[in-house]
Chimera marker file (.cmm) of the C-alpha trace (Angstrom):
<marker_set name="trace">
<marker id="1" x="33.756" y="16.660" z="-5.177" r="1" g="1" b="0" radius="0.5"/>
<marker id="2" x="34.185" y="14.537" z="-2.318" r="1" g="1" b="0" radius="0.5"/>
<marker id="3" x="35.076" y="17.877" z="0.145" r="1" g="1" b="0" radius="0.5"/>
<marker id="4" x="32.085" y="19.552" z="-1.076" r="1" g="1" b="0" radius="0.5"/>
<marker id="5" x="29.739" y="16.707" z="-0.134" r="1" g="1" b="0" radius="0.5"/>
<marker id="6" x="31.397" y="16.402" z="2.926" r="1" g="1" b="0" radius="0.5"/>
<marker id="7" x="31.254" y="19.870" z="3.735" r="1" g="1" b="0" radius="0.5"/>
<marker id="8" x="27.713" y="20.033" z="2.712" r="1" g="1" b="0" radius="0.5"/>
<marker id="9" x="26.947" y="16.987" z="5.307" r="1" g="1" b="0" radius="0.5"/>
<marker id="10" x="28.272" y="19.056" z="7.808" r="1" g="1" b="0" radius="0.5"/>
<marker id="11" x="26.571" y="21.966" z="6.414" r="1" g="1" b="0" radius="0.5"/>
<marker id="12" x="23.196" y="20.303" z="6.915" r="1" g="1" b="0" radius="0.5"/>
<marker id="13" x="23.487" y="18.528" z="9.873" r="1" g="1" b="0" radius="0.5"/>
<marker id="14" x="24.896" y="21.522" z="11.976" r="1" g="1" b="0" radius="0.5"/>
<marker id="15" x="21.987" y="23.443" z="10.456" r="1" g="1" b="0" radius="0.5"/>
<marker id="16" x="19.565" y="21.141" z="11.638" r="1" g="1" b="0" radius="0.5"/>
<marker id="17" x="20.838" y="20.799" z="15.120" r="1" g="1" b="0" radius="0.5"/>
<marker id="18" x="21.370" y="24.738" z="15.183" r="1" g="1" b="0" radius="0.5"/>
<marker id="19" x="17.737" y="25.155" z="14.660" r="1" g="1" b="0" radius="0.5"/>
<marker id="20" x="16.928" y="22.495" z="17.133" r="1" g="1" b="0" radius="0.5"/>
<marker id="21" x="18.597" y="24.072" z="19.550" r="1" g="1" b="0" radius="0.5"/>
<marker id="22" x="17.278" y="27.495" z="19.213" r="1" g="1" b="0" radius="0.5"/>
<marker id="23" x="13.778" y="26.313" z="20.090" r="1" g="1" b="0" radius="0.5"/>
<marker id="24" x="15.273" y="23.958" z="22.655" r="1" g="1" b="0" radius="0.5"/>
<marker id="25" x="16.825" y="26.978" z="24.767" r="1" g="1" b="0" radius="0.5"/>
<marker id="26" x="13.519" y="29.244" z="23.932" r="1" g="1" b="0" radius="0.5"/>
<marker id="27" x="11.181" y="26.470" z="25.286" r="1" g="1" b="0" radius="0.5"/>
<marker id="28" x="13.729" y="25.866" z="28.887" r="1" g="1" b="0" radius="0.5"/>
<marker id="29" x="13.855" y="29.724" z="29.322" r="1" g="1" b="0" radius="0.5"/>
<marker id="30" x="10.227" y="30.588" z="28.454" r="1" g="1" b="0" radius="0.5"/>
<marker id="31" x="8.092" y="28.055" z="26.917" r="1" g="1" b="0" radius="0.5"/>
<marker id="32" x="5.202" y="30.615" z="25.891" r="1" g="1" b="0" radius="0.5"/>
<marker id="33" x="8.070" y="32.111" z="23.587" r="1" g="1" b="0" radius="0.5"/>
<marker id="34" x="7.823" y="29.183" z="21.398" r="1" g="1" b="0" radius="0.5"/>
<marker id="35" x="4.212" y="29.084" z="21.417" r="1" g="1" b="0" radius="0.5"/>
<marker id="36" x="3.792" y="32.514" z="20.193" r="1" g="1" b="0" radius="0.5"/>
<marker id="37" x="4.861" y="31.298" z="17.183" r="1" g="1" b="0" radius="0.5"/>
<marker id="38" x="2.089" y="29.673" z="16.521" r="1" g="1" b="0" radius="0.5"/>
<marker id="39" x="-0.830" y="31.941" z="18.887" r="1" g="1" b="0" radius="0.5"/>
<marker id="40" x="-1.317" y="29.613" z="21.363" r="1" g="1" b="0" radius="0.5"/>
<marker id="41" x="-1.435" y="30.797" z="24.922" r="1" g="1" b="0" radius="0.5"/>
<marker id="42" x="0.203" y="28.166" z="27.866" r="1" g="1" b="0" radius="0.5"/>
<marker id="43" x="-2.988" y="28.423" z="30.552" r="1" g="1" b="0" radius="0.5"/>
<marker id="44" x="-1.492" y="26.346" z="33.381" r="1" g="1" b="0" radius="0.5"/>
<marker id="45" x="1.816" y="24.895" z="34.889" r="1" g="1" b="0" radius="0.5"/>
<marker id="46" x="1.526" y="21.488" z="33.308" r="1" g="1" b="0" radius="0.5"/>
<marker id="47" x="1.261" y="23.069" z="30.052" r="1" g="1" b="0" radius="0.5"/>
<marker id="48" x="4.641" y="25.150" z="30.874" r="1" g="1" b="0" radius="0.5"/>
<marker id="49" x="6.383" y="22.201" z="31.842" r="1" g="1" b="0" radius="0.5"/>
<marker id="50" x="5.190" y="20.345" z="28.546" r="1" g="1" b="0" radius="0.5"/>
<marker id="51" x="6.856" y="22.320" z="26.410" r="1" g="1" b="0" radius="0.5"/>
<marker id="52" x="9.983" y="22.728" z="28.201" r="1" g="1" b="0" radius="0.5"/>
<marker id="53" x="9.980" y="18.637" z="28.257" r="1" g="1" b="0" radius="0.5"/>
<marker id="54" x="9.005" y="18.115" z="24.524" r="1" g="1" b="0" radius="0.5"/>
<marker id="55" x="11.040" y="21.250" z="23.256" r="1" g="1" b="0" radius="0.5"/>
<marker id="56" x="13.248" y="22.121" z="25.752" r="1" g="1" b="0" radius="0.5"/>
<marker id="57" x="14.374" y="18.576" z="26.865" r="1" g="1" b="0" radius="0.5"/>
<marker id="58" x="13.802" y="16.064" z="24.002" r="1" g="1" b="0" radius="0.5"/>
<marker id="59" x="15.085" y="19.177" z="21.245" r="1" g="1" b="0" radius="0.5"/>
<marker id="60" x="18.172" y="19.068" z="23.356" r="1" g="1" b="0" radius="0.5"/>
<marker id="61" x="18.193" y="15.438" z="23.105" r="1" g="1" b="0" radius="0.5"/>
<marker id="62" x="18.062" y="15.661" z="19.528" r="1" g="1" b="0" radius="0.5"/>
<marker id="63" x="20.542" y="18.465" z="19.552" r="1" g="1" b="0" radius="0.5"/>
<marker id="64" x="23.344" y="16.637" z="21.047" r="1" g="1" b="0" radius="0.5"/>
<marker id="65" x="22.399" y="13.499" z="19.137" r="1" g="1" b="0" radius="0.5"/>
<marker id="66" x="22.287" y="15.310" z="15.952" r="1" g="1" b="0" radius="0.5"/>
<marker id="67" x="25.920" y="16.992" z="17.206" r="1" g="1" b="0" radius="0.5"/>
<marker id="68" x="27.725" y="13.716" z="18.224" r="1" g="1" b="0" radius="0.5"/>
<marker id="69" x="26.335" y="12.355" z="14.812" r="1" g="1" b="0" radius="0.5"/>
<marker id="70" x="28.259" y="15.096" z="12.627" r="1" g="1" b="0" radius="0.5"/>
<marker id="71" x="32.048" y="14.280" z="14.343" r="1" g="1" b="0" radius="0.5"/>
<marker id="72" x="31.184" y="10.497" z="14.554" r="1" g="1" b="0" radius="0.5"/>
<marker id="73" x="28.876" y="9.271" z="11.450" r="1" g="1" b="0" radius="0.5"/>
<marker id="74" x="27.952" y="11.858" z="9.019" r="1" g="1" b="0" radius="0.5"/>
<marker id="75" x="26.284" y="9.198" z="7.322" r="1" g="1" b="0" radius="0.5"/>
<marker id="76" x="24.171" y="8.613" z="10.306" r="1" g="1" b="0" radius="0.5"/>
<marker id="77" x="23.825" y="12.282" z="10.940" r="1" g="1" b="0" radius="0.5"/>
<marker id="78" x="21.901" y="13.139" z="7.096" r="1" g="1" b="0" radius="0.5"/>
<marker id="79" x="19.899" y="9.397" z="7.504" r="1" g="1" b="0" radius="0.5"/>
<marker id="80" x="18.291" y="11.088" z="10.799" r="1" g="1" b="0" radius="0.5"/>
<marker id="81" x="18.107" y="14.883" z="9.362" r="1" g="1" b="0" radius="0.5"/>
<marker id="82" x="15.960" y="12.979" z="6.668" r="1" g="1" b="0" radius="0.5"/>
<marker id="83" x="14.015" y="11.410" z="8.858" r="1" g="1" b="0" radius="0.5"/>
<marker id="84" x="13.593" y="14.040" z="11.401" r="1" g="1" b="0" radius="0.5"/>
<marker id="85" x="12.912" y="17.018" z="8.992" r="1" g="1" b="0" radius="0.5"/>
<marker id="86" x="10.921" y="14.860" z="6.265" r="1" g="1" b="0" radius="0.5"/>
<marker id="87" x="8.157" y="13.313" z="9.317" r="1" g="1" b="0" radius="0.5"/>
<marker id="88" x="7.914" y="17.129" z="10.476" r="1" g="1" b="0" radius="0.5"/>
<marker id="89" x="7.099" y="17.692" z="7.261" r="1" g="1" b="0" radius="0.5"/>
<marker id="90" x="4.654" y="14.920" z="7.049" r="1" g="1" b="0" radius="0.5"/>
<marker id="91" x="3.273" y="15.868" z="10.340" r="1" g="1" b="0" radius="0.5"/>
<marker id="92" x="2.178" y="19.557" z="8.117" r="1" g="1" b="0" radius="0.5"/>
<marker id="93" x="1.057" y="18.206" z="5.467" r="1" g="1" b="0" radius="0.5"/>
<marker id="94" x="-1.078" y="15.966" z="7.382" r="1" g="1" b="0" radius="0.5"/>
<marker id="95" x="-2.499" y="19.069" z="8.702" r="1" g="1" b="0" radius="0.5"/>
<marker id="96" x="-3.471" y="20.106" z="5.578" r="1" g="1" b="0" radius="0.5"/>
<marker id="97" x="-5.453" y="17.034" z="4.736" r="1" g="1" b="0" radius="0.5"/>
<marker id="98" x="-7.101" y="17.263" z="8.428" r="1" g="1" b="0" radius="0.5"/>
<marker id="99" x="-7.800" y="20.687" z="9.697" r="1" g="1" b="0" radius="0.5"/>
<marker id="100" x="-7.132" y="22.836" z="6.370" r="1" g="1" b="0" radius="0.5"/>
<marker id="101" x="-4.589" y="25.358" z="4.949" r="1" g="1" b="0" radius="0.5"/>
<marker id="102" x="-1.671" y="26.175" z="6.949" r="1" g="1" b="0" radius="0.5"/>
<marker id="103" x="-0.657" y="30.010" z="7.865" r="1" g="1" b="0" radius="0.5"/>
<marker id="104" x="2.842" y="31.565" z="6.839" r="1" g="1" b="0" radius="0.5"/>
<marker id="105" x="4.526" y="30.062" z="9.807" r="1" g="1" b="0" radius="0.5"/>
<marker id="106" x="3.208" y="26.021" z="9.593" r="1" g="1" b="0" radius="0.5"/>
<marker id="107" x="3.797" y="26.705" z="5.544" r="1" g="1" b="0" radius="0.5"/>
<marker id="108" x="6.946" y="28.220" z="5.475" r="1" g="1" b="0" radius="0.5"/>
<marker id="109" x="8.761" y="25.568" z="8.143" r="1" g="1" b="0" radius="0.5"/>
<marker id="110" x="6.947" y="23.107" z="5.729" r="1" g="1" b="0" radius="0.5"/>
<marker id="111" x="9.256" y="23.866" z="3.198" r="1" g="1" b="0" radius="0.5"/>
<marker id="112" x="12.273" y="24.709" z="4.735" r="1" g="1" b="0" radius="0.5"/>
<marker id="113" x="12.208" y="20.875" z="6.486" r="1" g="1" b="0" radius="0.5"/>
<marker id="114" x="11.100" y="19.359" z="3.210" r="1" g="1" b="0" radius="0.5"/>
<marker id="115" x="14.191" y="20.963" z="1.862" r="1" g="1" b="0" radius="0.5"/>
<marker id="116" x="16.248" y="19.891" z="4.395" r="1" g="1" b="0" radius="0.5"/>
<marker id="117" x="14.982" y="15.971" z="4.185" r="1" g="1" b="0" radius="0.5"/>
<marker id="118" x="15.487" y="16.311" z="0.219" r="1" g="1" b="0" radius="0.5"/>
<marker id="119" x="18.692" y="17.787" z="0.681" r="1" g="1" b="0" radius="0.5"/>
<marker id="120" x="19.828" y="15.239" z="2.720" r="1" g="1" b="0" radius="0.5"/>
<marker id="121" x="18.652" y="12.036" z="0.910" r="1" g="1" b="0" radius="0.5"/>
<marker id="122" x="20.478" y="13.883" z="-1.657" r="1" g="1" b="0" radius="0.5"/>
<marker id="123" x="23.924" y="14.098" z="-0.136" r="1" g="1" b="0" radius="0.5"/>
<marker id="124" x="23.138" y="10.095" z="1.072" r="1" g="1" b="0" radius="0.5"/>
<marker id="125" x="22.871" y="9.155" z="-2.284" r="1" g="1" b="0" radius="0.5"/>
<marker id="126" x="26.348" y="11.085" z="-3.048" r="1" g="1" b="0" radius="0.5"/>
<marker id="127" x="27.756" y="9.477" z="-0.237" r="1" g="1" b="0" radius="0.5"/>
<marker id="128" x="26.752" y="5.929" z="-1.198" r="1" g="1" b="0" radius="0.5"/>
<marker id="129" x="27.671" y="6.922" z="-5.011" r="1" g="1" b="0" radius="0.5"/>
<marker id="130" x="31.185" y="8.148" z="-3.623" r="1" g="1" b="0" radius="0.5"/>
<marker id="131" x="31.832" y="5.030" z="-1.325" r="1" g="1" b="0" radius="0.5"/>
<marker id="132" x="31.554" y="2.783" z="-4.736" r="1" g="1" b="0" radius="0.5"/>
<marker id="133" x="34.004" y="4.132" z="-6.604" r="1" g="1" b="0" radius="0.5"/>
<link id1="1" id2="2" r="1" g="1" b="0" radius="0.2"/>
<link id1="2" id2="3" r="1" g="1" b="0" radius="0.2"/>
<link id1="3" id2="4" r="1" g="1" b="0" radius="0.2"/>
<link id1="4" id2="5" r="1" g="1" b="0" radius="0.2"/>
<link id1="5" id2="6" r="1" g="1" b="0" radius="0.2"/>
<link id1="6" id2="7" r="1" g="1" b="0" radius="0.2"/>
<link id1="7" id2="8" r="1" g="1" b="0" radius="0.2"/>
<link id1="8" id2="9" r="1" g="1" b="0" radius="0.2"/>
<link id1="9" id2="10" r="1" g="1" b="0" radius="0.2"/>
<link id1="10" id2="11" r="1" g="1" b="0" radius="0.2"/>
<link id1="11" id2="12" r="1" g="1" b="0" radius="0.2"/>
<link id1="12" id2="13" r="1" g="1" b="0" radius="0.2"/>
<link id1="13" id2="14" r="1" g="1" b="0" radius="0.2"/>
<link id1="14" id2="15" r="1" g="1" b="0" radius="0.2"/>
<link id1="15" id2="16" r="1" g="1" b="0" radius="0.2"/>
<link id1="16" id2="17" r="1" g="1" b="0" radius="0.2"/>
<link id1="17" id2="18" r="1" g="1" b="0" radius="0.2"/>
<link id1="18" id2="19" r="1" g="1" b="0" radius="0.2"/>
<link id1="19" id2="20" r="1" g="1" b="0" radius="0.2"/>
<link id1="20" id2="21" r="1" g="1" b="0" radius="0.2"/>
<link id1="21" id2="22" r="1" g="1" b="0" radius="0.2"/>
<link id1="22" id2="23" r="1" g="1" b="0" radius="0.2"/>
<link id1="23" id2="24" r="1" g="1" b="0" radius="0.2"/>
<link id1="24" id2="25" r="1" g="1" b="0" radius="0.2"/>
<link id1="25" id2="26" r="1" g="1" b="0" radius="0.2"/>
<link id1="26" id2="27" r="1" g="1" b="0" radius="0.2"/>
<link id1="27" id2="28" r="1" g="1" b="0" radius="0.2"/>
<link id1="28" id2="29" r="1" g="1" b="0" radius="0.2"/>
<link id1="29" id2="30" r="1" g="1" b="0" radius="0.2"/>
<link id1="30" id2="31" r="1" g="1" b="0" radius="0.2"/>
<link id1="31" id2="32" r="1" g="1" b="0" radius="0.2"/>
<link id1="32" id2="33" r="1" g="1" b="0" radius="0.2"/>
<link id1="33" id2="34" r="1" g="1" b="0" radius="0.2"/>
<link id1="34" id2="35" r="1" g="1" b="0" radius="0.2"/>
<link id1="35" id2="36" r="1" g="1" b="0" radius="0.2"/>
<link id1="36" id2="37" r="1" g="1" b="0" radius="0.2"/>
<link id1="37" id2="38" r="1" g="1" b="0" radius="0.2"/>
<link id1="38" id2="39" r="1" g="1" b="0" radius="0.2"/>
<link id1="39" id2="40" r="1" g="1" b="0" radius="0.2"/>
<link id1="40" id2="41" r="1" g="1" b="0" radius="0.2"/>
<link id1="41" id2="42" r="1" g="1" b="0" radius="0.2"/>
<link id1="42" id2="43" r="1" g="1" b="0" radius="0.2"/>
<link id1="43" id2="44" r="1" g="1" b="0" radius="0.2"/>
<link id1="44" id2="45" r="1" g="1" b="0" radius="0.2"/>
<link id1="45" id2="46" r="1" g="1" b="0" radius="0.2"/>
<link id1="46" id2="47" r="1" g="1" b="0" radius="0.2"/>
<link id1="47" id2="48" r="1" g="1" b="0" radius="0.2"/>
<link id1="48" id2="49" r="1" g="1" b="0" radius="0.2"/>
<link id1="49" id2="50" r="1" g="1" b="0" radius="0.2"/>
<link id1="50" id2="51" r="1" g="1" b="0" radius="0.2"/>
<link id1="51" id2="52" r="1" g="1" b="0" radius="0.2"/>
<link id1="52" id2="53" r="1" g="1" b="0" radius="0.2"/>
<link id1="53" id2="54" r="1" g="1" b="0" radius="0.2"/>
<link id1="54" id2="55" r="1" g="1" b="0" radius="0.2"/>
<link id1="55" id2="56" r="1" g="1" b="0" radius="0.2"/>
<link id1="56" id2="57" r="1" g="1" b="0" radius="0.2"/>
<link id1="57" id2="58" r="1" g="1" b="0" radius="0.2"/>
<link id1="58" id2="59" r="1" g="1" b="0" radius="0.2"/>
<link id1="59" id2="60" r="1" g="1" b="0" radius="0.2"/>
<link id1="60" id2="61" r="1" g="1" b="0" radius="0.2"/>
<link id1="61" id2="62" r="1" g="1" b="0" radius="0.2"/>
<link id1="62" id2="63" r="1" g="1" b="0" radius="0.2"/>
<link id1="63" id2="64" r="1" g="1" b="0" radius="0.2"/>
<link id1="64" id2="65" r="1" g="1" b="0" radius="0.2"/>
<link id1="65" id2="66" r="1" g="1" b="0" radius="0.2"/>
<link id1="66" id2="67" r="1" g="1" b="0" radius="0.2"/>
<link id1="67" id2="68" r="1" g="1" b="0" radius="0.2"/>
<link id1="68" id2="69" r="1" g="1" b="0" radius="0.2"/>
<link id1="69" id2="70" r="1" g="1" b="0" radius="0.2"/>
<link id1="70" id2="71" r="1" g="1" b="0" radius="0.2"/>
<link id1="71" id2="72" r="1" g="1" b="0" radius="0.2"/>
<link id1="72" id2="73" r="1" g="1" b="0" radius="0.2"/>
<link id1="73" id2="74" r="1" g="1" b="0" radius="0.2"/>
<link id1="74" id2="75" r="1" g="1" b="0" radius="0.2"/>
<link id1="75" id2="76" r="1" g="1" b="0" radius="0.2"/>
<link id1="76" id2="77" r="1" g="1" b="0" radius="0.2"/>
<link id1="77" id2="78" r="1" g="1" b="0" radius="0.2"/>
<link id1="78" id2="79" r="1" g="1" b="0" radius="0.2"/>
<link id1="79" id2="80" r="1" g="1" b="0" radius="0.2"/>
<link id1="80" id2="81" r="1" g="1" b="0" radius="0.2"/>
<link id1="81" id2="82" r="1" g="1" b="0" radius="0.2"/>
<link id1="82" id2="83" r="1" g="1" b="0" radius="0.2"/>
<link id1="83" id2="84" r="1" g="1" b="0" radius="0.2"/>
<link id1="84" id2="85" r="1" g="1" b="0" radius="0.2"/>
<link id1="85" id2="86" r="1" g="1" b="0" radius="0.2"/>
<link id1="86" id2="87" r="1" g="1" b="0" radius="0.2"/>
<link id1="87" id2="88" r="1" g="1" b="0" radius="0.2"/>
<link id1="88" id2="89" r="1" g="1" b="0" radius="0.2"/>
<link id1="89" id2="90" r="1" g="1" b="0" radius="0.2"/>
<link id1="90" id2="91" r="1" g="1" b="0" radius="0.2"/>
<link id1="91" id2="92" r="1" g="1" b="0" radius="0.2"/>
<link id1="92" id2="93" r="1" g="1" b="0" radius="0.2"/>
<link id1="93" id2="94" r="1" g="1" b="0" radius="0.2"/>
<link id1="94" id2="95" r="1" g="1" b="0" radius="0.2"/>
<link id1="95" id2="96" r="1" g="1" b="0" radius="0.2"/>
<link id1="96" id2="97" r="1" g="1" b="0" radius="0.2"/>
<link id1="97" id2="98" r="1" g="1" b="0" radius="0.2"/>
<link id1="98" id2="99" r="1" g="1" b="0" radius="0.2"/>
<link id1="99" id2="100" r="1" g="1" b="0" radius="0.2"/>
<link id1="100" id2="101" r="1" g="1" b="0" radius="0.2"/>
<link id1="101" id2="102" r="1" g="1" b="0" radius="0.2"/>
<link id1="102" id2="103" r="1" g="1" b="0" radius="0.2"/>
<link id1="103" id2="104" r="1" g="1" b="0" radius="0.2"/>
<link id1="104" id2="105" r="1" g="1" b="0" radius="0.2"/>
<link id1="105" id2="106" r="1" g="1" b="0" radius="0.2"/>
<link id1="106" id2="107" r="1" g="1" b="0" radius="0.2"/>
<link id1="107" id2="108" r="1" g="1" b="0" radius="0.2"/>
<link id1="108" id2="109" r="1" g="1" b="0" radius="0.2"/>
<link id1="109" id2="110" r="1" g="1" b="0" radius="0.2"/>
<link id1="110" id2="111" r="1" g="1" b="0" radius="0.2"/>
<link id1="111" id2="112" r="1" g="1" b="0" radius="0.2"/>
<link id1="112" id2="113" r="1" g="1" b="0" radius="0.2"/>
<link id1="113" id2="114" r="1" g="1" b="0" radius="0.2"/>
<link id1="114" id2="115" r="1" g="1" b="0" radius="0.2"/>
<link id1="115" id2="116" r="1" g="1" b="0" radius="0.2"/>
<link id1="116" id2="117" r="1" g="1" b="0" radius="0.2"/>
<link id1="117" id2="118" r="1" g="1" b="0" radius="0.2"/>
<link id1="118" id2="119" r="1" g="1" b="0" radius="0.2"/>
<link id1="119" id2="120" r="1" g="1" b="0" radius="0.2"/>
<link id1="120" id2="121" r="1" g="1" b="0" radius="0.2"/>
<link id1="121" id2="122" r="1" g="1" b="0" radius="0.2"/>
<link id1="122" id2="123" r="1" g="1" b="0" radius="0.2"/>
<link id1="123" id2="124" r="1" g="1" b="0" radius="0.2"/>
<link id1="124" id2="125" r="1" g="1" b="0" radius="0.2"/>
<link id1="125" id2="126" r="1" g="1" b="0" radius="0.2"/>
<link id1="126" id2="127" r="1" g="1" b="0" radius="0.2"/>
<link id1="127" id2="128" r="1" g="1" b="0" radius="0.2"/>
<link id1="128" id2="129" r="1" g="1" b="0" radius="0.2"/>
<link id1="129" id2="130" r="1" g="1" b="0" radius="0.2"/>
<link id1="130" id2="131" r="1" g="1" b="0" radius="0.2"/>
<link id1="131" id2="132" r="1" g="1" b="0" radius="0.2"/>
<link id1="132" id2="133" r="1" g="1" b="0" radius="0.2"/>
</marker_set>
């Protein structure tokens, strides 16, 4: 049991950064790409360099956070994919309160991080079971 839930961490946390990265390289090689996704149309130069700073350069951040996390602390590592995916979804559900249904896109990332933040609580809780006995 132990190899699976370790296996799982890694699972989970390389995941998570894998995702984080794809945006991250979209948003430094053509930040309209990632907002596309969501039909919004980048009007001026500050707005490019926005996204490549928010996306491109704090995803990568994250990225090689979330990476040095999953060879150094898995523990770590699933405490900040909690944290990270369960805010973003937060952040959508928030939306829904504020400014109405979400589309497909906003709805199905909603789940897909809420997954990931309850899958990763989940393999915390096996870890801290594991480290008792």
């Amino acid at each position: 049991m132990n190899r699976f839930i370790n296996l799982s961490s890694s699972f989970i946390i390389g995941l998570t950064a894998a995702g984080i990265l794809m945006v991250s390289v979209m948003a430094f090689a053509d930040p309209q790409s990632v907002m596309d996704l969501v039909q919004v149309k980048l009007t001026n130069n500050d707005a490019f360099s926005s996204i490549r700073g928010v996306y491109g350069g704090a995803g990568l951040t994250i990225f090689i956070a979330l990476v040095y996390l999953l060879f150094h602390n898995k523990i770590q590592g699933l405490a900040f994919v909690a944290i990270l995916c369960g805010f973003y979804s937060v952040s959508r559900i928030t939306t829904i309160f504020s400014e109405g249904a979400l589309g497909s896109f906003g709805t199905n990332w909603m789940v897909t991080e809420g997954v990931l933040c309850v899958l990763a609580i989940t393999l915390l809780l096996a870890n801290r079971k594991l480290s008792r006995i």
